[in-house]
C-alpha positions as CSV (number, residue, x, y, z in Angstrom):
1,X,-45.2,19.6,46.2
2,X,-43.0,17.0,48.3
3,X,-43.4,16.2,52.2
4,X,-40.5,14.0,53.3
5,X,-39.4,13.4,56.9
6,X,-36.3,15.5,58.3
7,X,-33.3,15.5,56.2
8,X,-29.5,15.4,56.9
9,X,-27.6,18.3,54.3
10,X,-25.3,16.3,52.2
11,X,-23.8,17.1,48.9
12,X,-26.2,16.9,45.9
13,X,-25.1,13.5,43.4
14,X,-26.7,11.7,40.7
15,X,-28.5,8.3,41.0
16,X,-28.3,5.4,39.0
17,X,-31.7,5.3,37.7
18,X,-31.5,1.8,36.3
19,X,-30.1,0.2,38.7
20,X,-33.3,1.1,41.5
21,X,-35.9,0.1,38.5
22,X,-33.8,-3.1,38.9
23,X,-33.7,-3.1,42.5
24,X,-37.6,-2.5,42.5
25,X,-38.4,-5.3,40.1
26,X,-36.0,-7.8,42.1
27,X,-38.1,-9.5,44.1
28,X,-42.0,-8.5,45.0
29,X,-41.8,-9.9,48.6
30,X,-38.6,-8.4,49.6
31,X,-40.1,-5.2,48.6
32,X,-43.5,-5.5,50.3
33,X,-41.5,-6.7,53.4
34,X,-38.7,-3.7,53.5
35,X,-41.8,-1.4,53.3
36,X,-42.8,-2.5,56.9
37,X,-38.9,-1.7,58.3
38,X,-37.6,1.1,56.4
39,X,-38.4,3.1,53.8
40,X,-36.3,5.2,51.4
41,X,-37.4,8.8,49.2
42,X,-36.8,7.9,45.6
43,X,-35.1,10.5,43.5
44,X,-37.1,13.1,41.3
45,X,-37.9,12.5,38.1
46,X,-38.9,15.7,36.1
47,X,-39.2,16.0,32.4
48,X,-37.3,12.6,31.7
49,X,-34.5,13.8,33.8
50,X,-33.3,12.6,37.6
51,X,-32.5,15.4,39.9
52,X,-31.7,14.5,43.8
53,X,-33.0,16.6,46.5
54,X,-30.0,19.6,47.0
55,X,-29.7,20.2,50.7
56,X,-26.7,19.2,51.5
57,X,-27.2,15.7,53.3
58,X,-28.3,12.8,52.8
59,X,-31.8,12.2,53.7
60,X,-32.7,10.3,57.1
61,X,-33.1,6.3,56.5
62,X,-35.4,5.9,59.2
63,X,-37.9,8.6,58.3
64,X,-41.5,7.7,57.0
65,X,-41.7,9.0,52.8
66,X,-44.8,10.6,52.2
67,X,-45.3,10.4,48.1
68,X,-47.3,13.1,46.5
69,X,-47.9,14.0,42.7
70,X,-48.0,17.6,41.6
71,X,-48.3,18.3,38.1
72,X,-45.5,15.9,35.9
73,X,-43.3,15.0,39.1
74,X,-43.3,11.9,40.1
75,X,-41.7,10.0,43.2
76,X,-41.1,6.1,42.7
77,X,-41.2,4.3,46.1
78,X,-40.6,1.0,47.3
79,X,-44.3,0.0,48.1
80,X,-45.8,-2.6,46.2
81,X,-49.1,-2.1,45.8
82,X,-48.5,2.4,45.7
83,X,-46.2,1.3,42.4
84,X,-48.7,-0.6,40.4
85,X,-51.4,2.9,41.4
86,X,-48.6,5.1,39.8
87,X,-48.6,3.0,37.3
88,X,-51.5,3.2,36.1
89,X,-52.2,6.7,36.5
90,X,-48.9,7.4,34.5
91,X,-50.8,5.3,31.9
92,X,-53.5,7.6,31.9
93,X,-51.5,10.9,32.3
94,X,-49.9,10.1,28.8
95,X,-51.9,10.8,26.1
96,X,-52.3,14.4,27.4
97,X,-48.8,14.8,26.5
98,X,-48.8,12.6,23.4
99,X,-49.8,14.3,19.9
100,X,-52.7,13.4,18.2
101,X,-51.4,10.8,15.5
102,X,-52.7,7.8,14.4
103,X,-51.4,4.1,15.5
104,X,-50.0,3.3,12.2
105,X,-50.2,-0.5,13.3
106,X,-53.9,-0.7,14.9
107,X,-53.9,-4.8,15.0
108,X,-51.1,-4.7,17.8
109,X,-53.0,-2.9,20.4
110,X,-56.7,-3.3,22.0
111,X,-59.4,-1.0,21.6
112,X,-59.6,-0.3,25.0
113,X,-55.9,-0.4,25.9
114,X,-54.8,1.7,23.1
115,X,-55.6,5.7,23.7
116,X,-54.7,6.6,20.1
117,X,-57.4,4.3,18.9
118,X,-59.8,6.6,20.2
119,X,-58.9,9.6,18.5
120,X,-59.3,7.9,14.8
121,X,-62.8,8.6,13.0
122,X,-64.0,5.4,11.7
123,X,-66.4,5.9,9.2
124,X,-68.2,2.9,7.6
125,X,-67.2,3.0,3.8
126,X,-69.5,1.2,1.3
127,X,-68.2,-0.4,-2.2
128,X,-70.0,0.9,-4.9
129,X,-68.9,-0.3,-8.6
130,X,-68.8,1.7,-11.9
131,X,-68.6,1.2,-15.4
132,X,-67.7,2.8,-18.4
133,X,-69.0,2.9,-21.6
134,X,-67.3,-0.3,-22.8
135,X,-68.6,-2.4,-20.0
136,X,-65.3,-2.7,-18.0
137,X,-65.8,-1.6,-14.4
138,X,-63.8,-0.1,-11.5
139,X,-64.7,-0.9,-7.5
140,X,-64.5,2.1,-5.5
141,X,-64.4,2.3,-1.6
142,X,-66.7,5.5,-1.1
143,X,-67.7,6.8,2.7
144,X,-71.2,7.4,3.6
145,X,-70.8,11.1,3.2
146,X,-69.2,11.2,-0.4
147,X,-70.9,13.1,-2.9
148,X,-71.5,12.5,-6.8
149,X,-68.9,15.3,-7.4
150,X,-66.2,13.7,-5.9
151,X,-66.6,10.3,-7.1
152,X,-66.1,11.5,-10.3
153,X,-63.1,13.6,-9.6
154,X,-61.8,10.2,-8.1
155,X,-62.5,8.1,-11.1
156,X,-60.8,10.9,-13.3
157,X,-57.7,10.9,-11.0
158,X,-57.2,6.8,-11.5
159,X,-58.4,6.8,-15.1
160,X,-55.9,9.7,-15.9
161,X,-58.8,11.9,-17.3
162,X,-59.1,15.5,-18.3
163,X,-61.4,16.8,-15.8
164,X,-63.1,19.9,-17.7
165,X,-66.1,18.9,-15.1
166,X,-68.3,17.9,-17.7
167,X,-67.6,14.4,-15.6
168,X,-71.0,12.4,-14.4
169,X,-72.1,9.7,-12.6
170,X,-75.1,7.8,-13.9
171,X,-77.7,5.9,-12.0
172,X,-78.6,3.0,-15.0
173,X,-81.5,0.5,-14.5
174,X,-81.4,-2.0,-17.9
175,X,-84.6,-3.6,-16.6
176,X,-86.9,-1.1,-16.6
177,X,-84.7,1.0,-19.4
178,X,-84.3,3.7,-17.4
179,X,-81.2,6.5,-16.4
180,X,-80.2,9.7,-15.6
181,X,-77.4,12.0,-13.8
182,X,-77.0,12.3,-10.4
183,X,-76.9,16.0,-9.2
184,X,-73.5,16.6,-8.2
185,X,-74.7,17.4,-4.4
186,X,-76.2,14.1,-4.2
187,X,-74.4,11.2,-1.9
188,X,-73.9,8.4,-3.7
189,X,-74.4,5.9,-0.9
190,X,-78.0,7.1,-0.6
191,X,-78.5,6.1,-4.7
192,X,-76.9,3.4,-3.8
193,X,-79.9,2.0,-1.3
194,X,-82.5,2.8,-3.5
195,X,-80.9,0.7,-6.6
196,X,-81.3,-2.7,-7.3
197,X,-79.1,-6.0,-7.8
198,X,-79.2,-5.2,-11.5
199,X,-79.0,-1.0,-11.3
200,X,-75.5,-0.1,-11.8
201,X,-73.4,3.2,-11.9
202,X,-72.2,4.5,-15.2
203,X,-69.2,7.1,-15.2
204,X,-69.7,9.1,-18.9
205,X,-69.5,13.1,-20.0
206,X,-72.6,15.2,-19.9
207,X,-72.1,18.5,-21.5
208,X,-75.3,19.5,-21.0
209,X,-75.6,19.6,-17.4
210,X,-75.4,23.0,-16.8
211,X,-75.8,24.0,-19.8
212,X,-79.0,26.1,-19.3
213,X,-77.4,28.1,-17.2
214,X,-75.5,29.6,-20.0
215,X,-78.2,29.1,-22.7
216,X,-81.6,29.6,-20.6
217,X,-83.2,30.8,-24.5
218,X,-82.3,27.3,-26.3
219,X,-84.5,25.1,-22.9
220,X,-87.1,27.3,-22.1
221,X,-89.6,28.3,-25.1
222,X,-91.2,31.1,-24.4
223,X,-94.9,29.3,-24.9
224,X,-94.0,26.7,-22.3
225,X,-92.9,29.0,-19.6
226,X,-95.9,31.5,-17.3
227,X,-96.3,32.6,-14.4
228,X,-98.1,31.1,-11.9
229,X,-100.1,34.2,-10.0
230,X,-102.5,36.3,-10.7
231,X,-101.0,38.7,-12.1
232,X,-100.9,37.8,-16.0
233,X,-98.2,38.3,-17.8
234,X,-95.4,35.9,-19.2
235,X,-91.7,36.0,-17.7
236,X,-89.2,38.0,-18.9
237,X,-86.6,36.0,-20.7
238,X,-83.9,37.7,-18.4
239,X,-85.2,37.1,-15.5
240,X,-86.2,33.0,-16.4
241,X,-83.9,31.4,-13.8
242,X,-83.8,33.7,-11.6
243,X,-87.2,33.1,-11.3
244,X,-86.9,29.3,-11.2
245,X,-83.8,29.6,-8.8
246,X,-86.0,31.9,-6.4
247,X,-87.9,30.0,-4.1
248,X,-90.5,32.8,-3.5
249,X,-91.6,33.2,-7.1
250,X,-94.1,31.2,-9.1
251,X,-92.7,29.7,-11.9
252,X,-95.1,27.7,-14.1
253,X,-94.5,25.1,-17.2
254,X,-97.3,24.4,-19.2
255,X,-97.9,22.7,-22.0
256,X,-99.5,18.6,-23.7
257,X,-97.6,15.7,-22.7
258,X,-98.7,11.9,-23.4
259,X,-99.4,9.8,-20.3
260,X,-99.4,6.1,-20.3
261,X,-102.5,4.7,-18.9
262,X,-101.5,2.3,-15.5
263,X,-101.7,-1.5,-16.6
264,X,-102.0,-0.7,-20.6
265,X,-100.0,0.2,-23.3
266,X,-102.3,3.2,-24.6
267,X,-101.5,6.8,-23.7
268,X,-103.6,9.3,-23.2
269,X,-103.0,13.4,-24.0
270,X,-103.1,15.4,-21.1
271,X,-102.6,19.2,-20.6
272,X,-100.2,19.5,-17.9
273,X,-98.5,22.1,-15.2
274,X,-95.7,21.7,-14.1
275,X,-95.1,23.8,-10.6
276,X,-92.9,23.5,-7.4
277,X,-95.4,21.4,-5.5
278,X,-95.7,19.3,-8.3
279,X,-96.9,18.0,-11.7
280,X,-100.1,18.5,-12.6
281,X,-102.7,17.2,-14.8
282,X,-106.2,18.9,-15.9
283,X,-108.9,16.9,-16.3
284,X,-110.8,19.1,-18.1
285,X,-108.8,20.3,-21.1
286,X,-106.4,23.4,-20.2
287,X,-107.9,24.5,-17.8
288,X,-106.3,25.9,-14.4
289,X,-108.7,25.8,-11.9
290,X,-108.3,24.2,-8.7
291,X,-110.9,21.4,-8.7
292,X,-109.9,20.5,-12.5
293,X,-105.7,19.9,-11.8
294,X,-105.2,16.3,-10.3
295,X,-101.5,15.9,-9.1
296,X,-99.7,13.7,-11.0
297,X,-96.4,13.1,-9.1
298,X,-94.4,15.4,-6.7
299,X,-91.0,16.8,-6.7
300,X,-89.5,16.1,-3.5
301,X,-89.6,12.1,-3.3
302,X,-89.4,11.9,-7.2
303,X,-86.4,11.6,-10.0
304,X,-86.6,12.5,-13.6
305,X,-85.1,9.9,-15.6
306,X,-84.5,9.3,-19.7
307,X,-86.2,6.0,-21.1
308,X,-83.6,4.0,-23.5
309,X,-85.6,1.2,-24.4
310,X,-87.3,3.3,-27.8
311,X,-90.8,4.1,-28.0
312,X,-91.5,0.2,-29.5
313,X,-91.7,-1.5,-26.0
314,X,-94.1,1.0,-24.8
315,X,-95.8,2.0,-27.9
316,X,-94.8,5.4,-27.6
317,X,-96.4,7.8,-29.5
318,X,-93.1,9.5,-30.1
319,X,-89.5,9.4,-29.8
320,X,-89.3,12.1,-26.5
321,X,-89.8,9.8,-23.9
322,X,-88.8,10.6,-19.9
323,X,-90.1,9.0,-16.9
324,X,-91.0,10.6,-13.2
325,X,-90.0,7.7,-10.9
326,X,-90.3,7.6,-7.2
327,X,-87.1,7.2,-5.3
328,X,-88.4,4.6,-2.9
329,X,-90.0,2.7,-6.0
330,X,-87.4,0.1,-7.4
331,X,-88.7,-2.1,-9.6
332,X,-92.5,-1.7,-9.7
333,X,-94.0,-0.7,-13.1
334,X,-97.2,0.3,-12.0
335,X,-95.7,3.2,-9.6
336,X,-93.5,4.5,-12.8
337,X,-95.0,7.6,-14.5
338,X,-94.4,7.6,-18.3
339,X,-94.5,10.6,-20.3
340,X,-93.7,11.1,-24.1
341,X,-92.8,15.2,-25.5
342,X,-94.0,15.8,-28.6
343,X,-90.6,17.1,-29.5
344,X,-87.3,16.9,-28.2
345,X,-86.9,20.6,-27.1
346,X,-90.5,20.1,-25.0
347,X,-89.4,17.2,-23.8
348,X,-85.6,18.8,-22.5
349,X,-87.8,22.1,-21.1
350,X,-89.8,19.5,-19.0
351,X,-87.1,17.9,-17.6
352,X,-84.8,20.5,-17.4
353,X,-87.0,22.5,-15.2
354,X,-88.3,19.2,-12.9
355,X,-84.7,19.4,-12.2
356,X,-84.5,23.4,-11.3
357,X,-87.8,23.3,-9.4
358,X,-86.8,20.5,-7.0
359,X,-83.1,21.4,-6.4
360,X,-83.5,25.5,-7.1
361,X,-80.1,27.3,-5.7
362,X,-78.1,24.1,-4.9
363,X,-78.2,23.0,-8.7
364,X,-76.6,26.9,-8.9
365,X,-74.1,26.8,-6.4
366,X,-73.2,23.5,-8.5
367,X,-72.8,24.8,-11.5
368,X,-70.5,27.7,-9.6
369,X,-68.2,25.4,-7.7
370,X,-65.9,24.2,-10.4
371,X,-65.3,27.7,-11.3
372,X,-64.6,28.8,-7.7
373,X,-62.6,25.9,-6.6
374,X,-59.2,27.3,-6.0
375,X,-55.9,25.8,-5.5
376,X,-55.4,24.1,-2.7
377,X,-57.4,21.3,-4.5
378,X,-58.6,17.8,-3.0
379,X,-55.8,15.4,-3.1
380,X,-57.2,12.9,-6.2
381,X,-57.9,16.3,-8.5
382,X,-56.3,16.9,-11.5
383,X,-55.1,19.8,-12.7
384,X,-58.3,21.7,-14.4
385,X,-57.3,22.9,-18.1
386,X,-60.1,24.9,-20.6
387,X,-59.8,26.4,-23.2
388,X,-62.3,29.7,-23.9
389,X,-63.7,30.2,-27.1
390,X,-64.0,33.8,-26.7
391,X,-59.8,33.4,-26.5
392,X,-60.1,31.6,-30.1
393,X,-59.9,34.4,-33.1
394,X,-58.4,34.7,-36.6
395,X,-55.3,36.3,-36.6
396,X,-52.7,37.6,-39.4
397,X,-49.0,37.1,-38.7
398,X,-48.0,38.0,-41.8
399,X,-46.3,41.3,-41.3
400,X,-44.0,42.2,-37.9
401,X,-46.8,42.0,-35.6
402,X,-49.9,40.3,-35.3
403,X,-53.3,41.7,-36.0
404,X,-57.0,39.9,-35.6
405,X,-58.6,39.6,-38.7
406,X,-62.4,41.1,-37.6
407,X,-63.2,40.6,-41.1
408,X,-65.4,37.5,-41.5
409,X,-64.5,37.3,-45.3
410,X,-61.1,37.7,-44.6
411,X,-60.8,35.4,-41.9
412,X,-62.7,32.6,-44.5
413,X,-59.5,33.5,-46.8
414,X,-56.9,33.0,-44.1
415,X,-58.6,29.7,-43.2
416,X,-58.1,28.5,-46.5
417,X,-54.7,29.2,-46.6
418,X,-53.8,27.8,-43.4
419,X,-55.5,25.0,-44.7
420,X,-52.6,25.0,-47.7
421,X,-49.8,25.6,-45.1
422,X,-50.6,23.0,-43.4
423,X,-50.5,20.8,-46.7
424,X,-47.4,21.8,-47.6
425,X,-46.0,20.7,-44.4
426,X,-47.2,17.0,-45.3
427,X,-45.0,17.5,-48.6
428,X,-42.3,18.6,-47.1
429,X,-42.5,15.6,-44.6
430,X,-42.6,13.5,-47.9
431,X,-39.9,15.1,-49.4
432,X,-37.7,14.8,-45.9
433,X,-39.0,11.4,-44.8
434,X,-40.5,10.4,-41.8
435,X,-38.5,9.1,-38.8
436,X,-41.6,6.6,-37.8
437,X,-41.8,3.0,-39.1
438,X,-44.4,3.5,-40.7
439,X,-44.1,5.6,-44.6
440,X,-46.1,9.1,-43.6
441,X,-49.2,8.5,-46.0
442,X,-49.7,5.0,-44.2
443,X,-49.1,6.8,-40.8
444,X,-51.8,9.4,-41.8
445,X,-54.0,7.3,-42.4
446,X,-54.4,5.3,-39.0
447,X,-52.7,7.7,-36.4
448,X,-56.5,9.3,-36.3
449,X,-57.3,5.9,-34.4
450,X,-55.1,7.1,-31.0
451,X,-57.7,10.2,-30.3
452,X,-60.4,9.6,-28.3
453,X,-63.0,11.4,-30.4
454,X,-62.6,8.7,-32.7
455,X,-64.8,5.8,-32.5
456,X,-64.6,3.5,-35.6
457,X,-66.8,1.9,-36.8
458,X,-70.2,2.5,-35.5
459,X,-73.1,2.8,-37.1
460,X,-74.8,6.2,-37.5
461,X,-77.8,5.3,-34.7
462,X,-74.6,4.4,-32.3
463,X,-73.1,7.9,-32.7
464,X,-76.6,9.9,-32.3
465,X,-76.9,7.9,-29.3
466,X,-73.5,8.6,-28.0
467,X,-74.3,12.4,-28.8
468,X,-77.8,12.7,-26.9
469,X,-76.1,10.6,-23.7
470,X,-73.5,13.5,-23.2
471,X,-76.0,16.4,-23.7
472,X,-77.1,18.0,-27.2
473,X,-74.6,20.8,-26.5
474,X,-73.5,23.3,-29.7
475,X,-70.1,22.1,-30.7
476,X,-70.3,18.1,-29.6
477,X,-68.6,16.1,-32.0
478,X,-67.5,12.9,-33.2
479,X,-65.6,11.1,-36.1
480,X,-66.5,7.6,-37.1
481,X,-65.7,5.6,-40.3
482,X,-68.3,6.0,-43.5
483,X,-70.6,2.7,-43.8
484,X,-71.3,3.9,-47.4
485,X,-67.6,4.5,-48.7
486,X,-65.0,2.6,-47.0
487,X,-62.3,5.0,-47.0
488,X,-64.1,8.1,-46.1
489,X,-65.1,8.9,-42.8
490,X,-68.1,11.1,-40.8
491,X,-67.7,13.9,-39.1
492,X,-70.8,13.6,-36.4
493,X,-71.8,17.1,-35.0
494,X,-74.7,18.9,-32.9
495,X,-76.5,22.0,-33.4
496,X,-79.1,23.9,-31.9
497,X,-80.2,20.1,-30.6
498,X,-79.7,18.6,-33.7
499,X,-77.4,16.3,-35.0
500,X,-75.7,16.3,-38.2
501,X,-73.6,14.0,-40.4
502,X,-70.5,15.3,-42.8
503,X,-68.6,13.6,-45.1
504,X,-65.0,13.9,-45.0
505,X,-63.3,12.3,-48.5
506,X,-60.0,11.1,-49.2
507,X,-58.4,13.3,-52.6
508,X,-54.9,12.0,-53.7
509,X,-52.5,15.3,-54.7
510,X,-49.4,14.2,-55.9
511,X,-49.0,11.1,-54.6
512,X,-50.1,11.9,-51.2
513,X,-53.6,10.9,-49.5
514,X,-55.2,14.1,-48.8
515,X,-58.6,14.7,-46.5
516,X,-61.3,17.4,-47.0
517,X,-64.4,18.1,-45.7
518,X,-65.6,21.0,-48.1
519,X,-65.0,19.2,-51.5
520,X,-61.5,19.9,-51.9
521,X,-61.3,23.2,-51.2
522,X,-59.2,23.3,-47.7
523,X,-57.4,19.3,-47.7
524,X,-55.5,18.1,-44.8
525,X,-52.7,15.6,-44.3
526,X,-54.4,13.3,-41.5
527,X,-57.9,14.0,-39.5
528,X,-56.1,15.3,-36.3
529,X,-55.0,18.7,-38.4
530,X,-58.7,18.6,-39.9
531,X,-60.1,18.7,-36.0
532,X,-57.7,21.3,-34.8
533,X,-58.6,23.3,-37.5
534,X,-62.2,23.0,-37.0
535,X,-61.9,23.8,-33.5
536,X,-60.4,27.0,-34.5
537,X,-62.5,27.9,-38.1
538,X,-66.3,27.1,-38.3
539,X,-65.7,26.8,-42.3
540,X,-68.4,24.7,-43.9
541,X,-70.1,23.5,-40.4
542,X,-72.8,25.4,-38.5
543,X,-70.1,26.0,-35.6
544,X,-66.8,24.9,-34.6
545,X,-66.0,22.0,-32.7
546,X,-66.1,22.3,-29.2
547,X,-66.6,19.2,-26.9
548,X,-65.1,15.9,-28.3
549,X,-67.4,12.8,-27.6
550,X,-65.0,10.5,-25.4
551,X,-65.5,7.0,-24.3
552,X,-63.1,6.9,-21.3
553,X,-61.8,3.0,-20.4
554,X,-61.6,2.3,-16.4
């Protein structure tokens, strides 16, 4: 509302807004010595626009202005020292009305003069660096609050990867020959502190992640798994994780596991319980009791990591090694518990369930999330593409329509002759010739080099190595040049946890350099048709081939 002195009616016109800034701004002292002999009602200025009083006349000269602000009007008057005040409450009045958006050029304003530097949330960011498999490393700017998860979906955006979400992150100490896969809930930034100058991230595939969540049977023996209660009884195979994924059940894994004695290189054989407040050790052969179980090393301060150094630096007694280390340990030995499976399954229940017993329904809602993760997607995704075995089949498009061949026998006959079909497509490529540079046997014979499950020439302990770092998952595979027969190659596969070799042999037909895995009797033109059709027909191998083992570049 505006008090003003009495008023003469004059007709309403519009005033030259510039020219009484101008007037203003002339001169400071002969506007702070009008203000002691006259004094004069500025217009109205309302929503950017200038609106004169209407009542007919013009206002009295000699009248005393009385300025008030009411909401967003605003009367400008010739008094020094009431200007610079309305200044700078205009100043503050303003960011009400502004929108939220950030100052795109932050350097040209001060922290404290600024009011859109307030509203942007600075969060510290930390550098982390990652490597890949071929030692080549990417340096990623990663916030406090970033998990493993998306890290890895980052690194797949910028490395232009498929992101099946078989994607990990790998916390790698070469010192004390020690790694394993960070949980997917897990901020990096955290890992990060507890590393040191020589630790380093690795970014690799793990198939095996979750895979006991779709194969509880092939991680859990029955032998190694019991209650822990009273009651006796052992748990239903059905019911396995969601006992271990219930935090109110008992869960127990039992079984002998080599300890390394502190200081020495000798190891000792201990019957040990694994539970949810820890791992336990009897010191009195297998027996449960109380006062004969001595706690080992507990779950909530603790990792379970791989050893990679081989069982000959620690005189292992096997090849199953794993290691309980405590998260604020870095580099001390003596706090390190080693422990050595007597097989590789033992060894892959023990961790597997360290893992589940620590993390329970977050390791779940993990496994989940990928599946449930709907469009809209965070903005460094990739689109997510799978392919369902279940969607895989034999079928028969021989006649108008096609028909799935349920017939196992007959299916085996129509592999075969797709097998031929696709032979006779290199002959007629022959016959036709090629458009490339290259003549098509010479092409066939190197464009297998362009996939990325093929790895050259490595030896066969490099490829079982490769195999057991992305999880001993049915289907994993590999091709690498023979060492025995320079111009065959090996087909590297695993299978129930094992790992198999195949030989794939060059046959010449008619000129043309053929490739067959089963001895002649299904040939292919180049290796890429032989792994389609693998990943289609189980054939000769125990089952087809499902995950390819990749080495991506960053």
């Amino acid at each position: 509302m505006v008090k003003a002195g009495t008023h003469s009616p004059t007709n309403s016109h519009d005033v030259d807004l510039e020219a009484l800034v101008n007037d203003m701004n002339s001169s400071l002292e002969s506007l702070y010595s009008s203000c002691n002999t006259h004094t004069e009602t500025a217009p109205l200025l309302h929503n950017s626009h200038v609106h004169t009083p209407h009542h007919g006349h013009a206002p009295h000269r000699k009248c005393k202005s009385v300025v008030v602000i009411d909401g967003s009007f605003l009367f400008l008057c010739n008094s020094v020292s009431l200007y610079r005040r309305l200044q700078e409450e205009q100043q503050q009045c303003r960011p009400s009305s502004l929108p939220a958006v950030i100052n795109p050029f932050p350097e040209l304003c001060t922290p404290t003069g600024s009011p859109i530097l307030g509203l942007i949330h600075t969060t510290d960011n930390h550098i982390i660096k990652v490597y890949s498999e071929d030692g080549a490393g990417k340096v990623v700017e990663v916030p406090a609050d970033m998990r493993a998860r998306d890290v890895c979906q980052l690194l797949v955006y910028k490395s232009h990867c498929l992101d099946d979400n078989s994607w990990s992150l790998v916390e790698h100490h070469p010192l004390l020959g020690l790694e394993r896969c960070l949980e997917d809930h897990e901020l990096v930034v955290q890992v990060q502190a507890s590393m040191t100058s020589d630790s380093k991230f690795l970014f690799r595939k793990n198939y095996a992640k979750y895979e006991f969540f779709r194969n509880p049977l092939n991680f859990f023996p029955e032998q190694m798994v019991a209650w822990c209660q009273v009651s006796n009884g052992s748990i239903p195979q059905s019911q396995l994780l969601q006992n271990f994924l219930n935090s109110s059940s008992c869960p127990e894994v039992q079984g002998f596991l080599y300890l390394k004695e502190s200081g020495r290189k000798s190891w000792k054989r201990l019957s040990m319980f694994l539970r949810r407040s820890g791992l336990y050790y009897s010191t009195k052969g297998s027996s449960k009791e109380p006062r004969h179980l001595q706690l080992l090393s507990d779950l909530e301060d603790s990792s379970v990591f791989t050893v990679t150094t081989g069982r000959k630096l620690h005189n292992a007694p096997t090849d199953y090694q794993f290691c309980i280390k405590p998260s604020k340990v870095r580099s001390e030995c003596k706090e390190l518990r080693m422990l050595c499976a007597e097989d590789d399954q033992s060894r892959t229940c023990w961790m597997t369930a360290f893992r589940l017993l620590k993390y329970g329904i977050l390791l779940y809602q993990n496994y989940k999330s990928p599946q449930q993760r709907k469009s809209p997607v965070s903005h460094f995704s990739t689109p997510v593409r799978s392919v369902s075995e279940n969607s895989l089949v034999a079928m028969d498009f021989s006649g108008r329509t096609g028909r799935v061949i349920e017939n196992p026998l007959e299916a085996q006959s129509a592999a075969v002759e797709e097998g031929q079909t696709w032979r006779k497509r290199g002959h007629r490529m022959n016959a036709l010739g090629s458009p490339s540079l290259l003549h098509p046997s010479s092409l066939s014979s190197v464009i297998h080099r362009t996939q990325l499950w093929f790895h050259g020439r490595i030896i066969r302990e490099e490829s079982h190595k490769m195999i057991m770092q992305q999880g001993q998952v049915d289907g994993l595979f590999l091709l690498r040049d023979s060492q025995s027969n320079p111009k065959a190659f090996v087909l590297t596969l695993c299978h129930h946890q094992k790992i198999r070799h195949f030989q794939i042999l060059p046959c010449e037909e008619e000129g043309q350099m053929l490739f067959s895995l089963d001895d002649g009797s299904t040939k292919f033109t180049d290796l890429i048709h032989l792994v389609e059709f693998y990943q289609l027909n189980r054939g000769v191998l125990p089952c087809k081939l499902k995950h390819p083992c990749t080495a991506v570049a960053l």
